[in-house]
C-alpha positions as CSV (number, residue, x, y, z in Angstrom):
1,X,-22.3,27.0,16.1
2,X,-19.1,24.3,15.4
3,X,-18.8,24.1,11.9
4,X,-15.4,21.9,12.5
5,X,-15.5,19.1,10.6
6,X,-13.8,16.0,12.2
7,X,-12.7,13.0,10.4
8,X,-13.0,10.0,12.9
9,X,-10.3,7.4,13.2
10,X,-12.5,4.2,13.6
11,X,-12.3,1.4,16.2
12,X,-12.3,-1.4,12.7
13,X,-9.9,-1.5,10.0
14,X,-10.6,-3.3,6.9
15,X,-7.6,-5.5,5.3
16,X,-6.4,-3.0,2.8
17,X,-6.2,-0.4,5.9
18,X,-4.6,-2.5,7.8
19,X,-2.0,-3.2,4.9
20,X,-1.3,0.3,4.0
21,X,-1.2,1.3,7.8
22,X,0.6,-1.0,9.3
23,X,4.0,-3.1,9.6
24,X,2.1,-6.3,8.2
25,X,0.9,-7.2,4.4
26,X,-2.2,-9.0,3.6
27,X,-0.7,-12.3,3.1
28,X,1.0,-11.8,6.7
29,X,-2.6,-10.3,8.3
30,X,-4.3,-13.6,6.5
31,X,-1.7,-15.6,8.4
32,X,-2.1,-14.5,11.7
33,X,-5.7,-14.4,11.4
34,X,-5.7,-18.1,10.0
35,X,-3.9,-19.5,13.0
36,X,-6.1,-17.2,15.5
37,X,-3.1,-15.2,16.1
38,X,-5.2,-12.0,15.0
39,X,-9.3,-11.9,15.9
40,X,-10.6,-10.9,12.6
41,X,-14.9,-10.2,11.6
42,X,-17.0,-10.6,8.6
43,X,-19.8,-8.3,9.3
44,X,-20.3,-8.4,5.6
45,X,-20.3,-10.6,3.1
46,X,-17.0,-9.8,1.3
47,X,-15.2,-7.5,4.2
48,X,-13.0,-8.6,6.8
49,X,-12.9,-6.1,9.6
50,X,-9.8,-6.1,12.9
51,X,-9.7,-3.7,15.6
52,X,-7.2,-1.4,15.9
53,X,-6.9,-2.2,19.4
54,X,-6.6,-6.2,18.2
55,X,-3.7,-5.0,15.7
56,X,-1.6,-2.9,18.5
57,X,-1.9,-5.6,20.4
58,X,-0.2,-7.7,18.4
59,X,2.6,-5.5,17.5
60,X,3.6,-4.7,20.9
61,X,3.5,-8.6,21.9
62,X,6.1,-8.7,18.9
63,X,8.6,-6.5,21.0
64,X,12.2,-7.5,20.8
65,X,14.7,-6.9,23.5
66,X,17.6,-4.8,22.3
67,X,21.0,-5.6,24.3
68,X,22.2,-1.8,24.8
69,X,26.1,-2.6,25.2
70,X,25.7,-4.8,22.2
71,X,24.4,-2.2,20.0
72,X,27.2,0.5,21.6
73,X,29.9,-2.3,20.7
74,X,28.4,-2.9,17.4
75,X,28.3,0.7,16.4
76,X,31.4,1.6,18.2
77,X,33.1,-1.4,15.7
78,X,31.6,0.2,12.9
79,X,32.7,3.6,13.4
80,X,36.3,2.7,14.3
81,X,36.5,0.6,11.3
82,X,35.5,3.2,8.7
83,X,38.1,5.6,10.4
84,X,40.3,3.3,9.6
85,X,39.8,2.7,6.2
């Protein structure tokens, strides 16, 4: 007999999840959902549900290119500069 108890992470995540889970606040989440940048649902009356899946989504379309011999200039500036001081 399995007497492991498993909590499930869901598929939906309500606002405040979202919030306290992720990169975005509410006022950012109602944003993107406003200008249909994130599909949100209202299953209930009061609650606003997103998918995780719809979330990650979104962050990863946010990616930023990162300029590698920028970033080794930029930190090689740094570091010379506080050896000089």
């Amino acid at each position: 007999m399995n007497t492991t108890i498993h909590t499930p992470i869901t598929e939906w995540v309500d606002l405040g999840q979202a919030d306290r889970e992720g990169p975005f606040c509410k006022r950012t989440l109602w944003t993107l959902i406003s200008t249909g940048q994130l599909p949100a649902y209202r299953p209930l009356k009061k609650k606003i549900l997103i998918k995780r899946s719809d979330l990650n989504k979104l962050i990863e379309s946010r990616r930023v290119g990162a300029d590698l011999n920028k970033l080794v200039d930029e930190v090689v500036a740094e570091v010379t500069s506080d050896a000089r001081k």
